[in-house]
N, C-alpha and C positions, 0 to 999 in steps of 0.2 A: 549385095548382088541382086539382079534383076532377071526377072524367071523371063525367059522369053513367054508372051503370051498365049505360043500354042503348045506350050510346057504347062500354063497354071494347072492346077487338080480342076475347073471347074471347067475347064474347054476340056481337060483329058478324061472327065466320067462322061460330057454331054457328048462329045466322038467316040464313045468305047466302042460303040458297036458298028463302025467302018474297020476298026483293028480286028476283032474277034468275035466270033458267036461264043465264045465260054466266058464268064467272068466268074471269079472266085467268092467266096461266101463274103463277105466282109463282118467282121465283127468291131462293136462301136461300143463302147463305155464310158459314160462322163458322172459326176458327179455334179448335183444341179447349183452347189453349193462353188463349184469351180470356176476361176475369171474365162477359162477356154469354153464354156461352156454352152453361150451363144453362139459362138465357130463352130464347135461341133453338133450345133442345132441345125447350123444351115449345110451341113456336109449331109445329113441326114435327109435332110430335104431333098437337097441334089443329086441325090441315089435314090432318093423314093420316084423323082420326076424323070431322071433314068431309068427307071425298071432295073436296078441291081440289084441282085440280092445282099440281103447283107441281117444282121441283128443288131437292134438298137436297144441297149441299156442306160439306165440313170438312176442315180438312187440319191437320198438325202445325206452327201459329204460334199468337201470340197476334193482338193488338189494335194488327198495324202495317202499316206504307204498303206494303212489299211483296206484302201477301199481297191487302191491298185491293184493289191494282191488276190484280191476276189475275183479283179475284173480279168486278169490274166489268166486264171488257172482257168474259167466260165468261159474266155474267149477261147483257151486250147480246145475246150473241151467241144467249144462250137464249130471249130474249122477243120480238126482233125479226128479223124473218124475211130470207133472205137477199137482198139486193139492194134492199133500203129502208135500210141507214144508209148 
């Protein structure tokens, strides 16, 4: 199926700010070792050139349950403030 193009992610961060003045924290996690991990270089990028906030992580793994589980628990702990989970 074909995204309409004013649906892709990269027209939808470089318009965010006609929709809203809030954007949420975003939290990013790759492993450098991962095939997604050029993709999520340039999603990076396209949030740094939008001004969105967000946190960028990487660490030396691929695309497996260990490193997920790190990234998960570190991204809760980035978007959700202390004493609400």
């Amino acid at each position: 199926m074909l995204v309409p193009r004013d649906m892709e992610l990269a027209n939808l961060i470089n318009e965010s700010h006609t929709y809203s003045q809030i954007h949420p924290l975003i939290y990013i996690a790759c492993g450098k070792r991962d095939d997604l991990y050029p993709n999520v270089v340039r999603l990076r990028d396209m949030l740094d050139r939008a001004k969105m906030d967000f946190i960028f992580e990487q660490a030396d793994a691929g695309h497996e349950w260990g490193f997920w589980d790190i990234a998960v628990q570190r991204g809760l702990d980035a978007v959700i403030p202390d004493g609400k989970r």
